[in-house]
N, C-alpha and C positions, 0 to 999 in steps of 0.2 A: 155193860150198858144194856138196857132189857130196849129188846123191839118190839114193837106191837105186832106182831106176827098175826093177829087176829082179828085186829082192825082191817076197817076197808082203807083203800086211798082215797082221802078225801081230798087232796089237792087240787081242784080243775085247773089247769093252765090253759084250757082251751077259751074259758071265759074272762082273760087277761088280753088290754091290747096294751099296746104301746104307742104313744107320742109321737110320730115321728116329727112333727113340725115343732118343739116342743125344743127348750135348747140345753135341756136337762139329756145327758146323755146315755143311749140307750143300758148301758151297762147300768146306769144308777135309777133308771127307771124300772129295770129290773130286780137290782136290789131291793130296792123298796116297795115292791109290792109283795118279793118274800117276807121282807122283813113286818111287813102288816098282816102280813095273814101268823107269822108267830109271834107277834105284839098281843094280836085278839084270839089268838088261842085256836085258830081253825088249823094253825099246827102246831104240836106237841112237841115236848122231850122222845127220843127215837124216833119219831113218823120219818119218813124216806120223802127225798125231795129225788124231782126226776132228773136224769142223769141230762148229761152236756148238753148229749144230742137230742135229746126229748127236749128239753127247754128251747133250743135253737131252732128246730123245727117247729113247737109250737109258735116261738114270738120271730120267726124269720127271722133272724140274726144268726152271728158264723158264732162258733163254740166257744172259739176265744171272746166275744164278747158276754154269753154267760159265763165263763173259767172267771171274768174280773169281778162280776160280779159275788160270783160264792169264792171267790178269795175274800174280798173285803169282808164276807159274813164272816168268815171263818178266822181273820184276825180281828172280828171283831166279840168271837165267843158267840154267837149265833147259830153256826152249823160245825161238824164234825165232819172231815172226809178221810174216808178210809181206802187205803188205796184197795182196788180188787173186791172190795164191798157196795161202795157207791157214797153217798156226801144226807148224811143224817142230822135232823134238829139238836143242836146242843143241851145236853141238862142242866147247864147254867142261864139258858137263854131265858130272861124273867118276865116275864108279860108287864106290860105297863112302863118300861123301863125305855 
């Protein structure tokens, strides 16, 4: 699988909030704002999403609540995690789908 080793990260998680009052659960609140930024293409096949604890610490939630969330990507053909590497966009992941 080729990475883009030469791209920037274009990921911000810092300008992501989350719901709390909101009775969509944080895990799925987070899924889905993954899953719209590689629905609209602001990420790619290989681009690097940020690890447990990067995600956690940005949206204040514990790691197991992002772990549920890039599980679900990940059975659902959206991301790839490798162990010892970190959890990358899938090359099946199709835009618009």
């Amino acid at each position: 699988m080729a990475h883009h080793a030469n791209r920037p990260q274009r990921m911000s998680i810092k300008e992501c909030r989350l719901n709390r009052q909101s009775f969509v659960p944080l895990y799925q609140q987070i899924k889905d704002l993954l899953l719209d930024r590689i629905e609209h293409g602001e990420l790619v096949a290989g681009d690097v999403i940020p690890s447990e604890a990067q995600l956690g610490a940005a949206f204040k939630v514990s790691r197991l609540t992002v772990r549920q969330a890039l599980y679900e990507l990940r059975v659902e053909g959206y991301v790839i995690r490798e162990k010892g590497r970190g959890t990358f966009v899938g090359g099946s992941a199709v835009t618009g789908t």
